[in-house]
Backbone as JSON, one array per atom type, in Angstrom:
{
  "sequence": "XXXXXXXXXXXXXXXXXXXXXXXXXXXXXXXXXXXXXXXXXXXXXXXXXXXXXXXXXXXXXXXXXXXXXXXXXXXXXXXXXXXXXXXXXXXXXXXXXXXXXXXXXXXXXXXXXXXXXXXXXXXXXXXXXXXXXXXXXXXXXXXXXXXXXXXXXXXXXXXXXXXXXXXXXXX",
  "N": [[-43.03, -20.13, -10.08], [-41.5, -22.21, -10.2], [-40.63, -24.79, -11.63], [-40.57, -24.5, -15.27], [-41.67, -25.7, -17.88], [-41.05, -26.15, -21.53], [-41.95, -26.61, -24.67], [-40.27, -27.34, -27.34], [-39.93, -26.48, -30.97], [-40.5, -29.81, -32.82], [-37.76, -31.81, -33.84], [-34.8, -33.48, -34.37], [-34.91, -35.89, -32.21], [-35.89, -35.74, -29.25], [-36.68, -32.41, -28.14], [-36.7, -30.16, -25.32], [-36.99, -27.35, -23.07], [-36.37, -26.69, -20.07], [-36.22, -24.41, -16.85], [-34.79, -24.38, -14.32], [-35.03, -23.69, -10.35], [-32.61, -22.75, -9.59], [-31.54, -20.92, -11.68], [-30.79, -22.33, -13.91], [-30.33, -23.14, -17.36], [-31.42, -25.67, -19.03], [-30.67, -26.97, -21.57], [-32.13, -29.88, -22.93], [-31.45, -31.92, -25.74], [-32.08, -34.87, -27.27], [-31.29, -36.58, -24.86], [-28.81, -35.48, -23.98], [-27.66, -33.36, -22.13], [-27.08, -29.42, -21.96], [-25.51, -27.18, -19.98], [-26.19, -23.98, -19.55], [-26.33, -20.44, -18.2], [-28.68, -18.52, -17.02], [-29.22, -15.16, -17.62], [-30.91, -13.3, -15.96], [-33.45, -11.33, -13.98], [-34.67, -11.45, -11.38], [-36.74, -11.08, -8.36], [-35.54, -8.18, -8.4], [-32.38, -9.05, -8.12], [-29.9, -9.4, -9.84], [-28.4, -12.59, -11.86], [-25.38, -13.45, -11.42], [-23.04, -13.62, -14.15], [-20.36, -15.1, -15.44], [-16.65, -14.53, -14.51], [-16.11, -13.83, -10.79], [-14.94, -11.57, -9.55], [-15.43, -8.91, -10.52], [-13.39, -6.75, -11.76], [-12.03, -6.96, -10.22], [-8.15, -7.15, -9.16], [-6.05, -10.01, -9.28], [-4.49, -10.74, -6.55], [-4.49, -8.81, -3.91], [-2.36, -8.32, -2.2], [-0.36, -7.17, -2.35], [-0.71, -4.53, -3.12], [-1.71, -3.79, -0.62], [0.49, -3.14, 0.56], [2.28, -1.7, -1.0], [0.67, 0.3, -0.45], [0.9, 2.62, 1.76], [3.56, 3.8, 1.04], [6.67, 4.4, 1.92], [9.83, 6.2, 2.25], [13.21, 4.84, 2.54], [15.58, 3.37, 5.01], [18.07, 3.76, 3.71], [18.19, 5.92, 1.86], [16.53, 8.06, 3.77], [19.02, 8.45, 5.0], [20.72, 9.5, 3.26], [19.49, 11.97, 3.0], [19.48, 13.02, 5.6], [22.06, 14.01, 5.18], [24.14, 16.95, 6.32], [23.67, 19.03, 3.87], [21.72, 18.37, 2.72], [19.8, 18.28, 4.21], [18.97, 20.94, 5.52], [17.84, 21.49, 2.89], [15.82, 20.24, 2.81], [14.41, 20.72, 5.25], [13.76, 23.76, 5.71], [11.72, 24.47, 3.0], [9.54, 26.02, 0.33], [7.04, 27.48, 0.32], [4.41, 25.24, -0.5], [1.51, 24.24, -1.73], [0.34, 22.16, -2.52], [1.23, 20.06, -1.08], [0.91, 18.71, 2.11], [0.47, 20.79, 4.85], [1.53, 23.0, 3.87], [4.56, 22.43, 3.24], [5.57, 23.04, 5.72], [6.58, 21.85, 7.47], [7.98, 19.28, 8.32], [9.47, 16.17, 8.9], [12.78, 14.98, 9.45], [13.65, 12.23, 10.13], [11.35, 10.06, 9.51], [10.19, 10.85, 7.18], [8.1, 12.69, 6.75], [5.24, 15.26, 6.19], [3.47, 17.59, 8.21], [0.28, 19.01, 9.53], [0.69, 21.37, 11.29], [2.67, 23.41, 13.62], [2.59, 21.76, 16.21], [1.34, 19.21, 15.29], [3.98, 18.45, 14.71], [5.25, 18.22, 16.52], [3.86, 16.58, 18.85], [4.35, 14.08, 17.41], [6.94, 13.57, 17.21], [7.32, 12.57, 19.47], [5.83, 10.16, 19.57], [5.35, 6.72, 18.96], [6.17, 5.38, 16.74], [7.69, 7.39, 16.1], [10.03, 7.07, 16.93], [10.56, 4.4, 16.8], [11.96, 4.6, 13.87], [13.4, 6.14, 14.47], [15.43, 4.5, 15.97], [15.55, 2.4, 14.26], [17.47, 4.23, 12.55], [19.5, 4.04, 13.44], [21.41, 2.26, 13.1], [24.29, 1.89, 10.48], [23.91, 2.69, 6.87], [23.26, -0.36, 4.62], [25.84, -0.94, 2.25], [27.36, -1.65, -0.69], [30.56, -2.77, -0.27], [29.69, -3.37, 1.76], [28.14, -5.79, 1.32], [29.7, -7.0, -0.68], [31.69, -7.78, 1.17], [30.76, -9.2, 2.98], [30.16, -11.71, 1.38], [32.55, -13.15, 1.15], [34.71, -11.18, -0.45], [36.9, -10.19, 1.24], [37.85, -8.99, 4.4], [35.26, -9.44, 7.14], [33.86, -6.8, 8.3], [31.37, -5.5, 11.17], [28.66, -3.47, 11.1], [28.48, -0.23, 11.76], [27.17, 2.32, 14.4], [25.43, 4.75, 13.76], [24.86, 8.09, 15.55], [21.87, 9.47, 15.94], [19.69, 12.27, 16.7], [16.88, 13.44, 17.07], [15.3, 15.95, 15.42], [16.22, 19.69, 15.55], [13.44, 22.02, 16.06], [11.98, 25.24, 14.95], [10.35, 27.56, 16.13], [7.6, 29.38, 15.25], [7.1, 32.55, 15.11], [4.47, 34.04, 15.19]],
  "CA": [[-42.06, -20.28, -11.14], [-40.6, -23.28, -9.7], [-40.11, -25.39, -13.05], [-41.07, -24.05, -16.32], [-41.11, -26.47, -19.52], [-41.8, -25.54, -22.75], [-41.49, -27.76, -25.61], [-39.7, -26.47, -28.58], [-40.76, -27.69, -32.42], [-40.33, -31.1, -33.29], [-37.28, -31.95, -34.89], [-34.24, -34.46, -33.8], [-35.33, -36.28, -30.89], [-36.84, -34.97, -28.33], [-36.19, -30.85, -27.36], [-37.04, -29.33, -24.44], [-35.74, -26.54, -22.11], [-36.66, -26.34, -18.55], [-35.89, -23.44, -16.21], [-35.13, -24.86, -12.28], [-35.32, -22.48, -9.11], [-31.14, -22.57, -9.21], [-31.35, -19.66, -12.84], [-29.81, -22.29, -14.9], [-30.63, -23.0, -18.36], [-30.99, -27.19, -19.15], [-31.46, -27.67, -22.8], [-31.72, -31.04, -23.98], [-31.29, -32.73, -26.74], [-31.55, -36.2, -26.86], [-30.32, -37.15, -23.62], [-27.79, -34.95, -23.92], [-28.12, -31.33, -21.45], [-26.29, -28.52, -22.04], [-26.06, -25.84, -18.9], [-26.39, -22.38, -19.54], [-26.33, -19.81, -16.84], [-29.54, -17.08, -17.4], [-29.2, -13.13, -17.25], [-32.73, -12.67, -15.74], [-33.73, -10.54, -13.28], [-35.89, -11.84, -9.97], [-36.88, -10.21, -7.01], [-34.72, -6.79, -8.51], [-31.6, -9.0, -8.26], [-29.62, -9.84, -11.42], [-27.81, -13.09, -11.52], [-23.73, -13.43, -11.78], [-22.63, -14.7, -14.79], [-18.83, -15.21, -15.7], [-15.98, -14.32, -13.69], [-16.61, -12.91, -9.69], [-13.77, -10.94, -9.54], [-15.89, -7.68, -10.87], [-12.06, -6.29, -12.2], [-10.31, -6.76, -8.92], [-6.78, -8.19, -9.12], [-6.08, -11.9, -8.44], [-3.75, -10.98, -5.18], [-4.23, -7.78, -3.85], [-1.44, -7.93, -1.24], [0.88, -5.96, -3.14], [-1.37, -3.27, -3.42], [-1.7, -2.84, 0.53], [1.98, -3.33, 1.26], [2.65, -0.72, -1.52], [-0.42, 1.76, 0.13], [1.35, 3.9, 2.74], [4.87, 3.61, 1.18], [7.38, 5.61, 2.65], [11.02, 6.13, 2.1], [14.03, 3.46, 2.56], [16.41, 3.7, 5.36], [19.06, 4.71, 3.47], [17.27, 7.32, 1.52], [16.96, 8.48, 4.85], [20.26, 8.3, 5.43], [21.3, 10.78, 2.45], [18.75, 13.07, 3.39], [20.18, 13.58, 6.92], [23.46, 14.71, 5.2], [23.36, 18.3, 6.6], [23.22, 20.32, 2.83], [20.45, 18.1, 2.1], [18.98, 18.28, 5.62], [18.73, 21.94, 5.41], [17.04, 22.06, 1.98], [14.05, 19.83, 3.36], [13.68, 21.63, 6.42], [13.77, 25.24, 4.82], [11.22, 24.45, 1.78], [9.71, 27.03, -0.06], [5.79, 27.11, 0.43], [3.8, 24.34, -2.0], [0.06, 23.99, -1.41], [-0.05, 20.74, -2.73], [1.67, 19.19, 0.15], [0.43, 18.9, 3.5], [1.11, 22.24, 6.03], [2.26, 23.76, 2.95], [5.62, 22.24, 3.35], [6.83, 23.86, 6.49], [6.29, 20.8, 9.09], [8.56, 18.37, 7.86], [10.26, 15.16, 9.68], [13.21, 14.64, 8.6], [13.34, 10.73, 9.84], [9.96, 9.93, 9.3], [9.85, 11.87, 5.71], [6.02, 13.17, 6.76], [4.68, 16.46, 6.06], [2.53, 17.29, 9.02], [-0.13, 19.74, 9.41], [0.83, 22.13, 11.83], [4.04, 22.47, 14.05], [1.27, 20.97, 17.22], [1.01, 17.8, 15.45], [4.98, 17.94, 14.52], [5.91, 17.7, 17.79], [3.04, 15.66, 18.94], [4.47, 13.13, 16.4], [8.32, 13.66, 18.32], [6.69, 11.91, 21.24], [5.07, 8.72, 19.41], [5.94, 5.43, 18.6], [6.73, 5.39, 15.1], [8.95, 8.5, 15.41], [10.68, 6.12, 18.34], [10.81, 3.04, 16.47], [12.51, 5.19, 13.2], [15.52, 6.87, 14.77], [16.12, 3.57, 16.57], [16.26, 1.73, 12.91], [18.36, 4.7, 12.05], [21.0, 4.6, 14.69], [22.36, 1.63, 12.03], [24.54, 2.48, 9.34], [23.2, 1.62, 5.56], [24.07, -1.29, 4.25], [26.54, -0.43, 1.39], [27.68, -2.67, -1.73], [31.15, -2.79, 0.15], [29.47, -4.39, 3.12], [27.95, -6.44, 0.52], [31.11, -8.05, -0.87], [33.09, -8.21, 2.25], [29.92, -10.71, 3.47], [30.33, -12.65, 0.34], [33.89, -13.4, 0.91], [35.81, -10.58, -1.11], [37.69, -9.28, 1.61], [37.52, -9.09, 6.05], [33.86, -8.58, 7.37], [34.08, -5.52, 9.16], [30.23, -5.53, 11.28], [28.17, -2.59, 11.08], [28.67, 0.98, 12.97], [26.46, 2.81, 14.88], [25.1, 6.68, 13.78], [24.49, 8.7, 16.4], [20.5, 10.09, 15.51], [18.46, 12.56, 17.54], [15.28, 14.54, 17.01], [15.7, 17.27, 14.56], [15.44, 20.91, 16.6], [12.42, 22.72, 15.7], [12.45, 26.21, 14.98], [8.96, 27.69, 16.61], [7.47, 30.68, 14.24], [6.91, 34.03, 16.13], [3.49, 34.73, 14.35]],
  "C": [[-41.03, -21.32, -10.72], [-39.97, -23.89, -10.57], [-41.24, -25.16, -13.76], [-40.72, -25.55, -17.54], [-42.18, -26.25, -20.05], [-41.1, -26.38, -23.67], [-41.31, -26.89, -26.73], [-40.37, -27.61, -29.79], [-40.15, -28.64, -32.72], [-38.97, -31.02, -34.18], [-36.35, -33.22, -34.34], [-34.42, -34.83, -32.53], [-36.15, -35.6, -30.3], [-36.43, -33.57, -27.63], [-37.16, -30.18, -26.46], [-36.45, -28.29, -23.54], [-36.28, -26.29, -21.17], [-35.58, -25.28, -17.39], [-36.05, -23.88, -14.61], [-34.96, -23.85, -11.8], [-33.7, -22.1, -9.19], [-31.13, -21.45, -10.44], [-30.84, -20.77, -13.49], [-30.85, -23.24, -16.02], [-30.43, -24.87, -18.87], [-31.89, -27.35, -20.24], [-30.8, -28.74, -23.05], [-31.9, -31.41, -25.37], [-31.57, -34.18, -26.94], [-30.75, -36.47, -26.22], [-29.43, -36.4, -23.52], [-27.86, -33.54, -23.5], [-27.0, -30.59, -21.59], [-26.86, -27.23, -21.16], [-25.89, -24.61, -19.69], [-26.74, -21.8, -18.63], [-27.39, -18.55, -17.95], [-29.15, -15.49, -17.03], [-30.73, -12.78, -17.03], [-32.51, -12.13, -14.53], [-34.73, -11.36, -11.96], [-35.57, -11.38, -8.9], [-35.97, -8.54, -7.38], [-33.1, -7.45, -8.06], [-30.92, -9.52, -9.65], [-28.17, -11.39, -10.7], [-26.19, -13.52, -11.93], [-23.66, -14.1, -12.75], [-20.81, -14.47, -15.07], [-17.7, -15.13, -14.24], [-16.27, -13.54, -11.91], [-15.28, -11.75, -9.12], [-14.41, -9.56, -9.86], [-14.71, -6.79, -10.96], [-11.3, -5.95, -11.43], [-8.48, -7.49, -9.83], [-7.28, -8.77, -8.72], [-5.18, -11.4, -6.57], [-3.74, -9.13, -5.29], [-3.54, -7.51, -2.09], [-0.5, -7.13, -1.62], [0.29, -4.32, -3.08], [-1.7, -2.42, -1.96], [0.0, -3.29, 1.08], [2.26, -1.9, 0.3], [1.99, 0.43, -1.1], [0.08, 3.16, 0.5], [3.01, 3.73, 2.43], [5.83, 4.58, 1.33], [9.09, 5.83, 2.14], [12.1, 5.38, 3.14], [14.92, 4.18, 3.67], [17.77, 4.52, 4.98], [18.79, 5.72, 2.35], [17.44, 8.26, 2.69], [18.21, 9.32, 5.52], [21.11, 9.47, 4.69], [20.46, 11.69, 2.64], [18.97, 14.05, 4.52], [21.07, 13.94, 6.46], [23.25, 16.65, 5.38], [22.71, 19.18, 4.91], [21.94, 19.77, 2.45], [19.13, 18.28, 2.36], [18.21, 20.12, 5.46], [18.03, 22.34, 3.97], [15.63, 21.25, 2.08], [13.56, 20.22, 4.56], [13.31, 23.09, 6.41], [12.96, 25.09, 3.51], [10.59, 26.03, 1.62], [8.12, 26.37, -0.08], [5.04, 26.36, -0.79], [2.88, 24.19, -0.91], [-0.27, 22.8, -2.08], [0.13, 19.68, -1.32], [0.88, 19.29, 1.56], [1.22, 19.82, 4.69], [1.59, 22.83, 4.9], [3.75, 23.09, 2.89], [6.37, 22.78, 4.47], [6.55, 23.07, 7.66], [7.04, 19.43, 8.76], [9.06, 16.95, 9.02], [10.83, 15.03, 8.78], [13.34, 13.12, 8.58], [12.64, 9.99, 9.28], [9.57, 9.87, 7.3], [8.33, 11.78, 5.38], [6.42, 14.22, 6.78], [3.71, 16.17, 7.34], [1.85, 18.98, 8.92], [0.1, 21.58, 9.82], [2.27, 22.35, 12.94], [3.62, 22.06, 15.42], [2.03, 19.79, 17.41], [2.72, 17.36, 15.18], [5.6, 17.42, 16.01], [5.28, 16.83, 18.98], [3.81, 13.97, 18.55], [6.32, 12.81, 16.87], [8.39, 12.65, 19.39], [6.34, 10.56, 21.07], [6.07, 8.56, 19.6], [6.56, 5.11, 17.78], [7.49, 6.46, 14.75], [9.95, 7.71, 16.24], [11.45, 5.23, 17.66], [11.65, 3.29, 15.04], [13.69, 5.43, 13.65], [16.02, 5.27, 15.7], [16.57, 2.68, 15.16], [17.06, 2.4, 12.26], [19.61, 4.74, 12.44], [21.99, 3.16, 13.36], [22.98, 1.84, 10.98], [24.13, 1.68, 8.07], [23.72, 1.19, 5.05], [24.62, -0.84, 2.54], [27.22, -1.76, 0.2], [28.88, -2.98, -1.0], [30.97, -3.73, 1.06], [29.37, -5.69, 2.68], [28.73, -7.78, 0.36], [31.83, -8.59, 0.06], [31.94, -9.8, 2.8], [30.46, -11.69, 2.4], [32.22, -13.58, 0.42], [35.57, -12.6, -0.06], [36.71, -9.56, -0.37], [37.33, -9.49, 3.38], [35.98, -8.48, 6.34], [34.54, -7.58, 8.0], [32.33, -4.82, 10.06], [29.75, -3.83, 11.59], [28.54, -1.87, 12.19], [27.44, 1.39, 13.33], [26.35, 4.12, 14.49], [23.95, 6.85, 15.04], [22.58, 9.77, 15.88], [20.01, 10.99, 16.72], [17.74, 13.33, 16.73], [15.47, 15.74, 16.51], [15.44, 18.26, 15.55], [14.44, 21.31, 15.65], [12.11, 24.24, 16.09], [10.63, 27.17, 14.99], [8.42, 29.27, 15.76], [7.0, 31.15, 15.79], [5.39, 34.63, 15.65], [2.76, 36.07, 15.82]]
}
């Protein structure tokens, strides 16, 4: 099936349509070819026509930056205020969540399975590399303006962060 031609019926000029080894479709006209891409089948594969994208996005960097997204420093930051602190470390059992809700970080803001892997997770890197981006205080519209010129900088303070205690069940 290397090249096929088949002569169509007589009418303006000369018509023919030949089928090359590449799938594509070369009808002429008088001198004049027009491609067409085939939908045939060979060997059990089918060949692409239109767009190759098969309904990805055009840029799917957004989509792994947004993946594992977590909560904002200063989110964070109001969460550590103790009344708030104490109503995410004290939840009330949900089986949707992971551990039921009773393995919390509060830096972090992970659910973890068991209180093992909570304190497992005490010890990394990424609970490490958290309370060290927390020890900064969050930047505030105030700070904001004073950069801009509406008033004396005054450069960021330091919060004091450690390692939530963990309160070991008696089962």
């Amino acid at each position: 099936m290397s090249h096929l031609l088949s002569v169509l019926p007589p009418g303006e000029g000369a018509h023919y349509t030949r089928t090359l080894p590449t799938r594509k479709l070369f009808h002429c006209v008088a001198n004049v070819c027009v491609v067409r891409q085939l939908r045939c089948n060979i060997m059990g594969k089918s060949k692409q026509v239109g767009k190759h994208s098969k309904g990805r996005r055009k840029n799917i960097s957004k989509t792994w930056k947004t993946k594992r997204r977590t909560k904002d420093l200063d989110q964070i930051h109001a969460d550590m205020i103790p009344a708030n602190a104490v109503k995410l470390l004290k939840q009330d059992v949900d089986y949707d969540v992971t551990g039921c809700a009773q393995h919390y970080c509060l830096h972090c803001a992970r659910y973890f399975v068991d209180l093992k892997s909570l304190k497992e997770h005490f010890k990394s890197k990424l609970h490490k590399k958290r309370l060290k981006n927390l020890r900064e205080e969050p930047y505030t519209q105030a700070e904001a303006e004073r950069a801009a010129g509406m008033g004396s900088y005054i450069p960021a303070k330091t919060v004091e962060v450690h390692t939530q205690q963990v309160e070991e069940d008696m089962d």
